[in-house]
C-alpha positions in Angstrom: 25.5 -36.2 51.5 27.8 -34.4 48.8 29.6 -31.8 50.7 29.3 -28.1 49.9 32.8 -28.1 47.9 31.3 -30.6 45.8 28.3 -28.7 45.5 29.8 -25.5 44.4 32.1 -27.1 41.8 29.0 -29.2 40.3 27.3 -25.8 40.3 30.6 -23.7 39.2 30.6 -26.6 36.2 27.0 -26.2 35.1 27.3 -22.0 35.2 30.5 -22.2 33.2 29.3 -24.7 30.4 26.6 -22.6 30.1 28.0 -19.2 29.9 30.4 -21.0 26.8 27.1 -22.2 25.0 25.2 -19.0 25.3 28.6 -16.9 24.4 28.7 -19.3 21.2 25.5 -18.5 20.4 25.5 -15.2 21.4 28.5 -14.6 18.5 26.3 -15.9 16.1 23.3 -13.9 16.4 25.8 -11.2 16.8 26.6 -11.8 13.3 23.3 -12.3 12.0 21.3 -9.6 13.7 22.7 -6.1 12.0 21.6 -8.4 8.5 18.3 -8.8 9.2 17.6 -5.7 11.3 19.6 -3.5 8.4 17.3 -0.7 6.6 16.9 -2.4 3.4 14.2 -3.5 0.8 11.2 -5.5 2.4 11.1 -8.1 -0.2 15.1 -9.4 0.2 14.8 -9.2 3.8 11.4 -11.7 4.0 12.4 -13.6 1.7 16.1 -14.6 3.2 14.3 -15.4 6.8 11.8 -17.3 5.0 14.4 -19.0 3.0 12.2 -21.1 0.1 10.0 -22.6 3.7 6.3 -23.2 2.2 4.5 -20.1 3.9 0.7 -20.8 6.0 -1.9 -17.9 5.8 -3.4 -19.2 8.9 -6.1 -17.5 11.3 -4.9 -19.3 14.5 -2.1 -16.4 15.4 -3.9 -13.0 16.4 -2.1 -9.9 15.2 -4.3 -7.0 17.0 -3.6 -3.4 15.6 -5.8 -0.2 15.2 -7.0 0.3 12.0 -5.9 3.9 11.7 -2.8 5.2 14.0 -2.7 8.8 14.4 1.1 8.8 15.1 3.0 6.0 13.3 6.1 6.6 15.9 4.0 4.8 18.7 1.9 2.2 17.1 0.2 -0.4 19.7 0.2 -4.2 18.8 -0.5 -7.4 20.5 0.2 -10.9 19.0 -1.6 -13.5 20.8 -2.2 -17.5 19.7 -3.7 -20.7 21.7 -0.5 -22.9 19.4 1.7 -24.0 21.8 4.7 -25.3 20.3 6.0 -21.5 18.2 9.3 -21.0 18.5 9.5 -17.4 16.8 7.8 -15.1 15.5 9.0 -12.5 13.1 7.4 -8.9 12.5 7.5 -6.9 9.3 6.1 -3.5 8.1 6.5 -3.7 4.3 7.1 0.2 4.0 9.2 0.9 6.7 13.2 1.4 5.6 13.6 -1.1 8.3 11.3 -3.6 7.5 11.8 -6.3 10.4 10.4 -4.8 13.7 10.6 -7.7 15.8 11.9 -11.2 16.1 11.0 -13.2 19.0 12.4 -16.5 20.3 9.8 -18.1 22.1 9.9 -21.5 24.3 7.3 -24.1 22.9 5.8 -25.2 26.1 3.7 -21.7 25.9 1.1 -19.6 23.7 2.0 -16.2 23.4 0.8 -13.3 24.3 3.1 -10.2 23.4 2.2 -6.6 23.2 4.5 -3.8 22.4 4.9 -0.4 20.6 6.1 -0.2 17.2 7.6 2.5 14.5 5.6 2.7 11.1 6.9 5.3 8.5 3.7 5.3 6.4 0.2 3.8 5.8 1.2 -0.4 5.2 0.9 -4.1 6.0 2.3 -5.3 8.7 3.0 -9.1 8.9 3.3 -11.8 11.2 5.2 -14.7 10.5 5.5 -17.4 13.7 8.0 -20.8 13.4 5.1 -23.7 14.4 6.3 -27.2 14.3 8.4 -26.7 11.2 6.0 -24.7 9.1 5.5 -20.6 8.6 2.1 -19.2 9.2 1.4 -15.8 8.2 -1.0 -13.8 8.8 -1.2 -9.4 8.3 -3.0 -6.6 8.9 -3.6 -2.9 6.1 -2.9 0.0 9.2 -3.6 3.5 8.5 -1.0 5.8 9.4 -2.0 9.6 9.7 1.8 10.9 10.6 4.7 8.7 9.9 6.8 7.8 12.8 10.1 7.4 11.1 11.5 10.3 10.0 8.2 11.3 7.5 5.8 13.5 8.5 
């Protein structure tokens, strides 16, 4: 039986290894993250994440909005899919200043289910794009917005 200094440096060993992976990591998202997430024009910012990648228009990923939001500043969405196996999924609003709302790093052993409140300046599509097994599936949704939640009115 491994005695409990043994224990606590096997442990000690695994924590630190993995605090120097996820700090390397970490940097490089760092780096990458004020890019993406910069107010800028929607068409350079979709088209660097999707990099020349063939893009799906698939129905299998649910992207559940109203139809008409009375206040863009607090706009309900849910994104839900049977695929197991997506490993991100990116948000867009192609008339917000900011055009990527959301990226989400997802483990592939489960089918999402995410809902959350997002920021729509004016009436626009809003797309979905989830990593699945190598390929991009889209799919969007037209939202109504009666009074812009960022910064229009």
């Amino acid at each position: 039986m491994p005695s409990a200094r043994r224990l606590f440096l096997k442990h000690a060993g695994i924590l630190i290894g993995g605090a120097l992976l996820a700090s390397k990591s970490a940097n490089a998202l760092a780096e990458r993250l004020p890019k993406l997430f910069a107010a800028d024009d929607f068409a350079k910012t979709y088209s660097t994440l999707v990099n020349q990648r063939t893009v799906i228009d698939s129905d299998k990923i649910n992207l559940i909005l109203p139809e008409i939001a009375e206040d863009g500043a607090v706009v309900p969405i849910s994104v839900a899919s049977e695929l197991e196996g997506i490993e991100k999924l990116y948000l867009f609003a192609d008339k917000n200043p900011t055009p990527l709302l959301m990226e989400f790093e997802l483990t592939p052993l489960i089918a999402p289910f995410l809902t959350a409140r997002i920021k729509l300046a004016e009436s626009c599509n809003v797309i979905l794009l989830a990593e699945h097994n190598g390929e991009l599936l889209r799919t969007s949704r037209w939202v109504n917005v009666m009074r812009g939640g960022c910064g229009t009115g």
